[in-house]
N, C-alpha and C positions, 0 to 999 in steps of 0.2 A: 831763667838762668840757662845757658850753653853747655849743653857736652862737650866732652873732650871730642876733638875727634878721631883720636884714638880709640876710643870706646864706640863710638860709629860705624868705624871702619869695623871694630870684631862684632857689632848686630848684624852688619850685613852680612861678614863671611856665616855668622853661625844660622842665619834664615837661609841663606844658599843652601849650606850643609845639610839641612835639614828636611829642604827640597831636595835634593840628590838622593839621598838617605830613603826617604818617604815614596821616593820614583821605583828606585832599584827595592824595594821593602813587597810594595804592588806587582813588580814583574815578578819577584822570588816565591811570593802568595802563588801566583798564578800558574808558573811551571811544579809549585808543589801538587798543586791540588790535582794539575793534570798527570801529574807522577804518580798520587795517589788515585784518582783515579783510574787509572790504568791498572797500578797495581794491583787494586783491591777493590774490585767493586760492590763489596755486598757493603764496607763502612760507607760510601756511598749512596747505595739506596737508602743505608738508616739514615746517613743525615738529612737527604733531601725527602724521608717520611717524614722522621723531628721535626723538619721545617714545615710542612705541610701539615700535620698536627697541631701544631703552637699558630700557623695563621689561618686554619680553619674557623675558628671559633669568631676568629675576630671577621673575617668574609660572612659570616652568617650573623653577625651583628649587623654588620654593614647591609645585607641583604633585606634584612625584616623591611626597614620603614620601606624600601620599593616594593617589596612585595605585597606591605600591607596598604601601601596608596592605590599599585594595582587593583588589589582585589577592590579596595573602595571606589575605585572607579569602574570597575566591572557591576557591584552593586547598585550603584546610581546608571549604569544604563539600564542593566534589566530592571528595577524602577521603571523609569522611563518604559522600558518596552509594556512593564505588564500594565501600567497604566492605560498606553492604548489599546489594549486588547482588551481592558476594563470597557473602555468605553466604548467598541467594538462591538462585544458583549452585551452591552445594555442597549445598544442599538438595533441587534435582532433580538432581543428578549422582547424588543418592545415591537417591533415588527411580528415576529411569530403570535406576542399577544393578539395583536389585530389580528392574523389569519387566523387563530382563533374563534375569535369572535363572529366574524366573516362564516367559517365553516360552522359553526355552531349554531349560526343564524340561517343560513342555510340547508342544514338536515333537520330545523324545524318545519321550517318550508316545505322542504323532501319529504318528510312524516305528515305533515297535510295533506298536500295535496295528494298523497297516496291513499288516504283515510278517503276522500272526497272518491278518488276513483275508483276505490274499490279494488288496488292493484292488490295482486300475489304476491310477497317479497320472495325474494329468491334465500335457495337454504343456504347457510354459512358455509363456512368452511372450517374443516377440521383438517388441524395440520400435523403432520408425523413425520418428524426432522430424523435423520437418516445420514449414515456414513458412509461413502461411495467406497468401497475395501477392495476392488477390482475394476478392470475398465480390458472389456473384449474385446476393442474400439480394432480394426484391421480395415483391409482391401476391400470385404467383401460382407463386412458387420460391424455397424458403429452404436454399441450399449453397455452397462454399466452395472456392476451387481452391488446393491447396498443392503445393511443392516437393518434392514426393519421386514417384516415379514406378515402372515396372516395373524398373527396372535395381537402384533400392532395395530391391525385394520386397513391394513393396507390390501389392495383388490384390483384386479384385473383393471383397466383403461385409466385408473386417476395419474393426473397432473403431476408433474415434477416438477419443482420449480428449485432455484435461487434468487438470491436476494437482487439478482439482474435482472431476469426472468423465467422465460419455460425454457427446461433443458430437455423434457420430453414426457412419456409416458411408461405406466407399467405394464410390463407385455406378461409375464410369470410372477405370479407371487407364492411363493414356498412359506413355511412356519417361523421360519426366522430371518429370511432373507428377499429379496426381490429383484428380479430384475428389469433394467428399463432401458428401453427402447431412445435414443436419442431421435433429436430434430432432422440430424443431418442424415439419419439411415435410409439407405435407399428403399425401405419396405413403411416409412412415416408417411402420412397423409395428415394435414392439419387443416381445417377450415381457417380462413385469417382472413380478418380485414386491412388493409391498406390507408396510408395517407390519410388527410382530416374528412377527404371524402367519404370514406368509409367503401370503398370496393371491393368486392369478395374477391374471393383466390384461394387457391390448394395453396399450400406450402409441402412443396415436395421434395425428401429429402435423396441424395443422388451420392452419400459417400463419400461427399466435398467436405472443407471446411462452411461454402456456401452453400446452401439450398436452394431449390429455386420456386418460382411462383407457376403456377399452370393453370387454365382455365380463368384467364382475367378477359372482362369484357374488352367489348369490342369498342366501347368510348373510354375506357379507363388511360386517364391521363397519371401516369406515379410518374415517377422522378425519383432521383439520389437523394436519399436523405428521409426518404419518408417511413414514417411508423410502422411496423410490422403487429399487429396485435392477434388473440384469439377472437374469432366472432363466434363461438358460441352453437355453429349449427349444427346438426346432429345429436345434441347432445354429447358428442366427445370430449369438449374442454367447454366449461364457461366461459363469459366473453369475458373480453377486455386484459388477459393476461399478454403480457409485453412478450413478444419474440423476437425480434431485428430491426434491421432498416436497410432499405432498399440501397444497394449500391451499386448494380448495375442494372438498366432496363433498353430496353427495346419496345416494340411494338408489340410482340406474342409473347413476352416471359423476362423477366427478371430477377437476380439473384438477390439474396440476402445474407446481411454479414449477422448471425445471431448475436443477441445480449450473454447467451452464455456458453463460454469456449471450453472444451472437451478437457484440455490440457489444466482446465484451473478447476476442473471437478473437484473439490473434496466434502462437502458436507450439501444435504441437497432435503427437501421438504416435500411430503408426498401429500395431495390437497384431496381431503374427501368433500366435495361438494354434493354427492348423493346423486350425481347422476349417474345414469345408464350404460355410459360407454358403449352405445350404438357403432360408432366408427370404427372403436379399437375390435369388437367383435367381430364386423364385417373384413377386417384386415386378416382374420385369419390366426392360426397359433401363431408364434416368431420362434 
């Protein structure tokens, strides 16, 4: 059945209307609200707190499930990672076993054949870890005063070391304190040997960072890079403590960059191996 279309004609006019009305309704919103704000700004901040209160909650609903897929995917990598390093892990577990077994099979050997020849072993070492509390280190004297003293056993010419190497010797030892003479002082003298050859040399310290080498034969072939160790002679330091490596050489001398730097001194090990300190006496007080 047909409408009138009279009745047509007044849906149209009254949807017009109503657009018009709805148009001018939006702009009149909008100059209010800029009139109120203008006029009054604190009913403004409440409302737009109010508003921000009422869709917080709903943002932090919305927030969770990302955040908790995040984190489950953060979970499933480190999985992953720690897995590898599981098996990382059981890779030198099972390497180190061998070298185990290796060395262990080995200072049986070493206790043989020592037994057969009849050798002397050399005496241990006893060690007296120490806290470096000063450092006199200057132009013209590079040494170190630590916390351990005569009552700790600690004595005139023994070993200093870190977990790098030799830092030097004990020049003075007081009742509770000591003091030691570094690698790098110009009044140090070390026996050391060099490279896989094994060629003797002073290490002679000169007030550098580097020290240098003196007294190397006249075939000694070193080069950059080589091992700096103690050899043991005079009885001043037992062999084989680590000191440097050669970084610059020549024909008649060579310096060395020590294993252990002045500046990272803070805790240091003094080694009673029961020797003499023949060298350190010969050098004189310090």
């Amino acid at each position: 059945m047909k409408q009138p279309t009279g009745q047509i004609s007044r849906l149209g006019t009254f949807k017009y209307l109503a657009q018009r009305f709805a148009f001018l309704s939006l702009i009149g919103m909008t100059f209010a609200l800029m009139l109120i704000g203008k006029a009054d700004t604190v009913i403004v901040e409440r409302a737009r707190m109010a508003v921000s209160d009422a869709v917080t909650p709903i943002l932090r609903v919305m927030a969770e499930p990302a955040a908790s897929i995040s984190q489950f995917v953060t979970n499933v990598q480190e999985l992953g990672a720690i897995r590898e390093q599981n098996t990382d892990l059981r890779e030198t577990n099972a390497r180190l076993l061998e070298w185990q077994a290796v060395a262990q099979k080995l200072e049986n050997e070493n206790r043989q054949l020592r037994a057969l020849l009849g050798t002397v072993n050399e005496p241990g070492a006893h060690a007296i870890s120490a806290r470096v509390v000063a450092d006199s280190g200057g132009a013209f004297a590079q040494s170190v005063l630590i916390t351990a003293g005569g009552r700790d056993g600690v004595a005139k010419g023994q070993a200093v070391v870190t977990g790098e190497g030799l830092a030097g010797r004990v020049t003075q030892a007081g009742y509770r304190s000591a003091r030691v003479l570094l690698v790098t002082d110009i009044n140090s003298r070390i026996p050391v040997r060099v490279g896989e050859a094994g060629d003797r040399a002073i290490l002679a310290g000169n007030n550098s960072p580097r020290p240098r080498l003196i007294f190397l034969g006249v075939k000694s072939a070193i080069a950059p890079g080589d091992r700096v160790v103690t050899s043991g002679d005079a009885g001043a330091f037992p062999p084989g403590l680590p000191v440097g490596r050669v970084v610059v050489s020549d024909e008649s001398s060579a310096l060395i960059e020590p294993f252990v730097s002045r500046d990272r001194l803070q805790y240091v090990e003094v080694l009673d191996f029961g020797l003499t300190g023949i060298l350190a006496d010969a050098d004189g007080p310090q």
